[in-house]
C-alpha positions as CSV (number, residue, x, y, z in Angstrom):
1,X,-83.3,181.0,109.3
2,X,-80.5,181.2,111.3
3,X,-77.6,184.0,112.1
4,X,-74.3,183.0,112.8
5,X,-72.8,186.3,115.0
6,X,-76.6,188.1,115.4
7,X,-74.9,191.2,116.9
8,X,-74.3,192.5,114.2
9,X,-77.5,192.9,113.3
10,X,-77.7,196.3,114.8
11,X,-75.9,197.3,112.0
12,X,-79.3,197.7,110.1
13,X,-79.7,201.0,112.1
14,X,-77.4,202.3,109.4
15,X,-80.6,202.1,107.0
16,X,-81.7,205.5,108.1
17,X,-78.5,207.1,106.8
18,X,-79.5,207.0,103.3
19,X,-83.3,208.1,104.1
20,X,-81.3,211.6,106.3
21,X,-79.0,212.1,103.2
22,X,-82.0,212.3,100.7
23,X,-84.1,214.4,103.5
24,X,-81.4,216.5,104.2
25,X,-80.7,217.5,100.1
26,X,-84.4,217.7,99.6
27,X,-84.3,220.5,102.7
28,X,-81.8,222.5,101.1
29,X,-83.4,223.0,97.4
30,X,-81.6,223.5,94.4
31,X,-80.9,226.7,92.8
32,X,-82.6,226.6,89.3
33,X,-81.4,229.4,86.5
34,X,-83.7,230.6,84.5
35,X,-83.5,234.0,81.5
36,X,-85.2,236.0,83.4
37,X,-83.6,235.4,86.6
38,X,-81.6,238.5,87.5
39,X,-84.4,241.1,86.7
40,X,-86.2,240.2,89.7
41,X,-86.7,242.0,92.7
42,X,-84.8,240.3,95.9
43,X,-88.3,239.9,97.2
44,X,-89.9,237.9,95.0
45,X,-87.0,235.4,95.2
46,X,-88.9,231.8,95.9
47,X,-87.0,229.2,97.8
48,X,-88.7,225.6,98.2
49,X,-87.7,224.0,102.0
50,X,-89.9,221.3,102.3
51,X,-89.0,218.1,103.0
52,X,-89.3,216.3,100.1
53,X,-87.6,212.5,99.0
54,X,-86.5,212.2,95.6
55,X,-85.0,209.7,93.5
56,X,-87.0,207.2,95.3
57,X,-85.5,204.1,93.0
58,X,-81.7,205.2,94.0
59,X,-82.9,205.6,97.8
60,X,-84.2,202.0,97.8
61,X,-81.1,201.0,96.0
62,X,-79.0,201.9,98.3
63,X,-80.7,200.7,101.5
64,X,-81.1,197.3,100.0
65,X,-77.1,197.9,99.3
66,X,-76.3,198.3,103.1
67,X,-78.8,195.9,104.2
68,X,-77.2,193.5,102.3
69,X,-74.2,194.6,103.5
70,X,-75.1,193.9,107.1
71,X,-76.4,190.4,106.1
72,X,-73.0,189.4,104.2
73,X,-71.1,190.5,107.3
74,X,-73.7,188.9,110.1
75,X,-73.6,185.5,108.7
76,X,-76.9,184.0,107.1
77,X,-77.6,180.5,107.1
78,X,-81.3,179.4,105.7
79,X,-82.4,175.9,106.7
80,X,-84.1,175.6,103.6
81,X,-81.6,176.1,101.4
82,X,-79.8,173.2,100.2
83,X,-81.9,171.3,102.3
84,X,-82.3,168.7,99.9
85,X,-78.1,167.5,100.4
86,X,-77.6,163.7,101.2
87,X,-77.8,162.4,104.8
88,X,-74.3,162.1,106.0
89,X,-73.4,158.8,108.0
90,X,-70.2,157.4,108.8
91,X,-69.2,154.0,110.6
92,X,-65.9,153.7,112.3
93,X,-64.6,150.4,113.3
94,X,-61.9,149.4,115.5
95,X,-59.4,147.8,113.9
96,X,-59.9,144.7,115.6
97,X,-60.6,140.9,114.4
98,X,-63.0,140.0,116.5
99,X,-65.0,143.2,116.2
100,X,-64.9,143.2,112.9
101,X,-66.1,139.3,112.7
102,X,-69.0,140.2,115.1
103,X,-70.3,143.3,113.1
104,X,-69.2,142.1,109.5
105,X,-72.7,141.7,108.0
106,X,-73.9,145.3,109.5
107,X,-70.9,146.5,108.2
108,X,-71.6,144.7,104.4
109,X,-74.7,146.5,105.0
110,X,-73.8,149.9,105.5
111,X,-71.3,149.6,102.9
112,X,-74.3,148.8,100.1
113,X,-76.1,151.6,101.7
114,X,-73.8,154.0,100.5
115,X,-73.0,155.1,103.7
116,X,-69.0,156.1,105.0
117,X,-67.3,152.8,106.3
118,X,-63.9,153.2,107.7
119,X,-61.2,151.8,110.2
120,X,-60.2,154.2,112.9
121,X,-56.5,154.8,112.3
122,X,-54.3,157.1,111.0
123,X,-56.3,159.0,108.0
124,X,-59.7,157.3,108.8
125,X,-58.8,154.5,105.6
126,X,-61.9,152.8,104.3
127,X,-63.0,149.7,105.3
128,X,-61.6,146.4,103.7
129,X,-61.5,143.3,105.6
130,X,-58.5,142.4,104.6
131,X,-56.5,145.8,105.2
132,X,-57.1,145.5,108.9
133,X,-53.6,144.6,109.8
134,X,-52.3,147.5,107.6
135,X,-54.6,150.7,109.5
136,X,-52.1,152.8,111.2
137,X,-53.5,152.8,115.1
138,X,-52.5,153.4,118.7
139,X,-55.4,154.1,121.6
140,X,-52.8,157.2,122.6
141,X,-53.9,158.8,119.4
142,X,-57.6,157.9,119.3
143,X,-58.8,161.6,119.4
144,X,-56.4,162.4,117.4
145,X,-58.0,160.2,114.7
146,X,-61.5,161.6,115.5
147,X,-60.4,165.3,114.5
148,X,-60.5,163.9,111.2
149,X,-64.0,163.7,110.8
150,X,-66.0,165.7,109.2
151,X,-68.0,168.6,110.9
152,X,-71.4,168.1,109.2
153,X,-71.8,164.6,109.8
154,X,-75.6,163.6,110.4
155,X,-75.0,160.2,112.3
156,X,-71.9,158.8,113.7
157,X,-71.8,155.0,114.6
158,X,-68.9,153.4,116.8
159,X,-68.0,149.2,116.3
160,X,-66.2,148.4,119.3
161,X,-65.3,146.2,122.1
162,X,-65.4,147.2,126.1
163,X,-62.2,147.2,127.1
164,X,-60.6,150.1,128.9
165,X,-57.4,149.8,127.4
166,X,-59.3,150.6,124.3
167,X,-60.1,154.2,125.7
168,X,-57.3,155.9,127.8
169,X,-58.8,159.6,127.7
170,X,-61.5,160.5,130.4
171,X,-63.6,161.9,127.4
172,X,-63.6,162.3,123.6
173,X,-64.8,164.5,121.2
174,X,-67.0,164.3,118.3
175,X,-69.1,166.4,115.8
176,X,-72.0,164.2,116.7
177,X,-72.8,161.8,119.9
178,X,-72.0,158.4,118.7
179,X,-74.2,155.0,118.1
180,X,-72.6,152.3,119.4
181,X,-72.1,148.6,118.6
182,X,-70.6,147.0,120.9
183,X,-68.8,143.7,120.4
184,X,-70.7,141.8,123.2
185,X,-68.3,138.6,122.7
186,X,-65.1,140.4,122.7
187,X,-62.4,138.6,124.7
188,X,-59.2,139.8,125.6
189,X,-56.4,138.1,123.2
190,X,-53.5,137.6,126.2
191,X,-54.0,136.8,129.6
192,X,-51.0,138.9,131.2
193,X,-48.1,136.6,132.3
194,X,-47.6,135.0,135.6
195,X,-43.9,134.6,137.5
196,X,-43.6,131.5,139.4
197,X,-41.4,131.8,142.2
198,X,-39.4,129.4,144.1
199,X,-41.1,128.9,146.9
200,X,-43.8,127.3,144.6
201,X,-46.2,129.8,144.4
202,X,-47.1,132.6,141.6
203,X,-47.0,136.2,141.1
204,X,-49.8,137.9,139.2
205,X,-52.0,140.8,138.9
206,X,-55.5,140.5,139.9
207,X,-58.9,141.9,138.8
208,X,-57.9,145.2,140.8
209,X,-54.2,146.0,138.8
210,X,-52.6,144.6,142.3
211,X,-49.5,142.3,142.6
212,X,-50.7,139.2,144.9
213,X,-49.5,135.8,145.3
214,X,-51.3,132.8,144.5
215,X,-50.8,129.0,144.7
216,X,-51.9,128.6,140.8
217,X,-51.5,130.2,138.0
218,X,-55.2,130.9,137.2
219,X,-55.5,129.7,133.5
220,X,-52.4,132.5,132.4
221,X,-51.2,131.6,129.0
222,X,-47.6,132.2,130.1
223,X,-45.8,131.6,133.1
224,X,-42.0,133.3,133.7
225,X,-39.7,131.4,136.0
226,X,-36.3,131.4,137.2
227,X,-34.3,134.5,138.4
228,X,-34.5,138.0,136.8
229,X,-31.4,138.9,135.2
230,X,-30.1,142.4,136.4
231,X,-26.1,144.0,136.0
232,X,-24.7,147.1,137.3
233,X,-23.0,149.5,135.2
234,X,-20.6,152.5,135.9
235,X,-22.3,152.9,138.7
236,X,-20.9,154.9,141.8
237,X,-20.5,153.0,145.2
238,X,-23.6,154.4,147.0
239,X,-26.3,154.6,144.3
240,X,-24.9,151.0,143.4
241,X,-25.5,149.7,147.0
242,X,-28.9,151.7,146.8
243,X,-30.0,149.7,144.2
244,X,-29.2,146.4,145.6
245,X,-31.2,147.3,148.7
246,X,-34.4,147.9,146.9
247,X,-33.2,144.7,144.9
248,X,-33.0,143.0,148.5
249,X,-36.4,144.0,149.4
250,X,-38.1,143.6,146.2
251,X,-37.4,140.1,146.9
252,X,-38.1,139.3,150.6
253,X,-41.9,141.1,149.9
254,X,-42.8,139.8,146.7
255,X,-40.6,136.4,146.3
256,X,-38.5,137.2,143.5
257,X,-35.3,136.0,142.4
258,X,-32.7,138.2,140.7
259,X,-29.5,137.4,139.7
260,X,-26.6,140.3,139.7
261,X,-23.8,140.4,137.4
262,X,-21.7,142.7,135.6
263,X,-22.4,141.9,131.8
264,X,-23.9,143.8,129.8
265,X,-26.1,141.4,128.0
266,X,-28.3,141.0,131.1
267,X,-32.2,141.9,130.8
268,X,-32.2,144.6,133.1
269,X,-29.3,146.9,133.4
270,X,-28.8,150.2,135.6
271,X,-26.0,152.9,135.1
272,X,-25.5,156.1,135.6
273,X,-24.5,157.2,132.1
274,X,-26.9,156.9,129.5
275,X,-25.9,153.7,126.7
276,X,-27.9,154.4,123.4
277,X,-26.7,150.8,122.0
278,X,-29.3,148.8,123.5
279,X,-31.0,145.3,122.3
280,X,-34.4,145.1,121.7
281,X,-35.3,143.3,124.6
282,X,-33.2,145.3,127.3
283,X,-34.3,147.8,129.6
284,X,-31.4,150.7,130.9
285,X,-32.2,152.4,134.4
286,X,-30.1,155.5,134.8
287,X,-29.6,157.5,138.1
288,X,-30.4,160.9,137.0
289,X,-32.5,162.2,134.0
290,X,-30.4,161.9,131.2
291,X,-30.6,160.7,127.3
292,X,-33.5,159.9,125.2
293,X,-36.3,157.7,126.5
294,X,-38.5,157.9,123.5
295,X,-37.5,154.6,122.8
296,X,-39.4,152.8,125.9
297,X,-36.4,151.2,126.4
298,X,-34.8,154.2,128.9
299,X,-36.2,154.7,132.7
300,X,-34.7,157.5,135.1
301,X,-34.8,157.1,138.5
302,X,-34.5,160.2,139.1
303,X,-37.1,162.2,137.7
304,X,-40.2,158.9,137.1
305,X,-42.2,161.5,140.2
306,X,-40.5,165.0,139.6
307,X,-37.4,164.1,142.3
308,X,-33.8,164.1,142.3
309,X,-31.8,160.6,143.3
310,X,-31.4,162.0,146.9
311,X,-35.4,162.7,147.5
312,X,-36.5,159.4,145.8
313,X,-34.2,157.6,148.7
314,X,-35.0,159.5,151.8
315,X,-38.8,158.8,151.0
316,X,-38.1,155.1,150.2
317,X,-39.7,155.1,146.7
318,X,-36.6,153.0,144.9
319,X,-37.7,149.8,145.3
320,X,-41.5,151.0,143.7
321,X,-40.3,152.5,140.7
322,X,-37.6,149.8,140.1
323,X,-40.4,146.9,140.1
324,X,-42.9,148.8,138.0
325,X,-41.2,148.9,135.0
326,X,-39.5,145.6,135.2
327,X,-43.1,144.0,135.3
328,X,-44.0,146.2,132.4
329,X,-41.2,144.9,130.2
330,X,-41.7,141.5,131.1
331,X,-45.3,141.9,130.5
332,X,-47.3,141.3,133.8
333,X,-49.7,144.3,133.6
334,X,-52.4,145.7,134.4
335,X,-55.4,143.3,133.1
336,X,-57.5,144.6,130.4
337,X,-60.7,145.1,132.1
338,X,-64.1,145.9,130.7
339,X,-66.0,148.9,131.2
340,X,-69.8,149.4,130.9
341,X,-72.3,150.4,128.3
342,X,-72.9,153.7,130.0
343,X,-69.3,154.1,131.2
344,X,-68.3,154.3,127.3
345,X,-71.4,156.3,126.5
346,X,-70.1,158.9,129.1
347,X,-66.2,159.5,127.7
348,X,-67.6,160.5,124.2
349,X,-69.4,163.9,123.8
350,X,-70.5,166.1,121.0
351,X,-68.2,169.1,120.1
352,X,-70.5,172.3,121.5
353,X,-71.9,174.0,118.8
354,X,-70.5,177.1,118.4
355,X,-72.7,179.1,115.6
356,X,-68.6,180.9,115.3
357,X,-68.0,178.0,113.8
358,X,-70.8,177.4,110.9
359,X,-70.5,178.4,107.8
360,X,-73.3,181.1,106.3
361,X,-74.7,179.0,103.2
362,X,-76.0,182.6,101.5
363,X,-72.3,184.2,101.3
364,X,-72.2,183.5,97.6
365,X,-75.7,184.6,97.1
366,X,-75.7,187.5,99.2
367,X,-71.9,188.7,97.5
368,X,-73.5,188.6,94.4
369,X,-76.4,190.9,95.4
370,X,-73.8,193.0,96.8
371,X,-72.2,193.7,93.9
372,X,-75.0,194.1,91.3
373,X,-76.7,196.4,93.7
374,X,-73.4,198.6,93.6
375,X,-73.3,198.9,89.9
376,X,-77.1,199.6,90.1
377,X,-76.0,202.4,92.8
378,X,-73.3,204.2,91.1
379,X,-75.4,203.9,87.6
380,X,-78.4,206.1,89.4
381,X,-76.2,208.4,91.3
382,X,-73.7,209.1,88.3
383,X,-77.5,210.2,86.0
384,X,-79.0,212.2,88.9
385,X,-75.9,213.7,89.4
386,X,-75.5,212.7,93.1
């Protein structure tokens, strides 16, 4: 037995009310007329002020009626009742081919079980092999998909791989600690590109996330060469020469080649007016923050670390936040590197249990008490008259 906001439980002091009321009429006595009443002398008037508790059925009534009372209000949840409900288990799977290929026959298993089977994404769909390319899902929105769950879930088990682009939040949460499976043979699907330069060397991430030149291309499934396309747009004569400086020095420290032009079907364009008909491949830097970047497609200079064109250039931060996002868009990121067991184990917790939270399963019980005790109340009082 279990009570959800206990506090209230000093509301059971209120039992002694009805016990006072029935004391206190029993102390005062009732006046009784009888025929021959009014011939008697004033001192052999009798008056009975004991302390006396009548009507013990309607007394008992209506301390059961407050107790319950309390009860309904406080929040009763008894372990045994409904103990006997089905063991709730889920399995969420990312919705990934090769952890689903790894895990298929668990899954088949689970599935004949009885037991919840479903794709994380967008409305937790259920499993189907072939739906996989059809589940709704983006790691941004992974918690977002966990709120879904349900709150009295008895086991929760997790099919995934350990890649930390999989999980981009430092901790998730869950109405249980999850099981994992993890997809021991998962391999990354693309190697991130490499841009061979002209001096006959390559630029590339390595292991750490940090641009380094090498003399091979290290087994990358795509290579970039030749010069990077760039124009300048309605641009005013000192942001424009600005931006060919960091240009400049992009390329003596890393290598690269860019070729500058005017048209406006070049890969990379910078402005300072905000151009909403873009391609799909084009990426628009603009001087100051302006228009809507919700696209991807918009970067502004201005406001990428919360300062104004005139701050990023007297600390020297152009040429930085010009190169990131062009080796974004062209694809040379960050690699996707693997966490451990443990490191996964610690970014997913159980939601606290908050007994605010849990639902009394004696409400309906207890409300129906409630009300026949009532009708059982009034009945009594309404034939004794009290």
């Amino acid at each position: 037995m279990e009570w959800i906001q206990p506090t209230l439980l000093w509301g059971l002091l209120g039992l002694s009310i009805p016990v006072l009321i029935h004391l206190w009429n029993g102390k005062k006595g009732k006046v009784i007329a009888w025929a021959a009443f009014p011939w008697l002398e004033p001192k052999e008037y009798q008056s009975s002020r004991s302390v006396k508790l009548e009507n013990w059925l309607l007394l008992l009534i209506r301390i059961l009626l407050l107790a319950t009372l309390v009860f309904l209000l406080t929040g009763l949840i008894w372990k045994g009742f409904g103990s006997g409900r089905e063991y709730k288990v889920v399995h969420l799977v990312w919705p990934d081919e090769q952890v689903e290929a790894e895990f298929r026959f668990e899954l088949e298993q689970a599935t004949q079980k009885g037991h919840e089977v479903r794709w994380i994404g967008t409305g937790l769909p259920d499993y189907i092999e072939e739906q996989i390319s059809a589940v709704d899902f983006s790691s941004e929105k992974l918690q977002g998909y966990l709120d879904e769950l349900d709150s009295d879930l008895d086991s929760i088990y997790l099919y995934t791989g350990l890649q930390a682009a999989f999980f981009l939040e430092s901790i998730y949460w869950l109405p249980q600690k999850p099981v994992f499976r993890i997809a021991e043979n998962y391999n990354a699907k693309v190697k991130s590109p490499t841009i061979a330069l002209e001096s006959g060397e390559f630029l590339e991430l390595d292991s750490e996330g940090v641009l380094v030149k090498t003399t091979e291309a290290n087994g990358s499934s795509q290579v970039i060469s030749g010069s990077i396309p760039v124009a300048f747009l309605s641009l005013e004569k000192e942001k424009k020469e600005a931006i060919q400086s960091a240009l400049a020095a992009i390329e003596e420290v890393y290598g690269l080649k860019f070729s500058k032009s005017d048209s406006i079907q070049s890969l990379f364009l910078f402005s300072d007016i905000f151009s909403p008909n873009l391609k799909k491949n084009q990426l628009l830097f603009i001087t100051e923050n302006q228009g809507d970047k919700s696209s991807g497609q918009i970067v502004a200079l201005s406001d990428l670390i919360n300062l104004n064109w005139e701050e990023t250039l007297e600390k020297g931060l152009l040429p930085e936040l010009i190169l990131k996002p062009i080796l974004t868009h062209l694809g040379v990121e960050k690699p996707d590197l693997k966490i451990s067991k443990s490191q996964l184990e610690q970014r997913f917790s159980a939601i606290p249990t908050s007994k605010l939270t849990k639902s009394a399963n004696l409400n309906e019980v207890l409300l129906v008490l409630l009300v026949i005790l009532f009708a059982a109340e009034r009945f009594l009082a309404y034939r004794a008259n009290l």
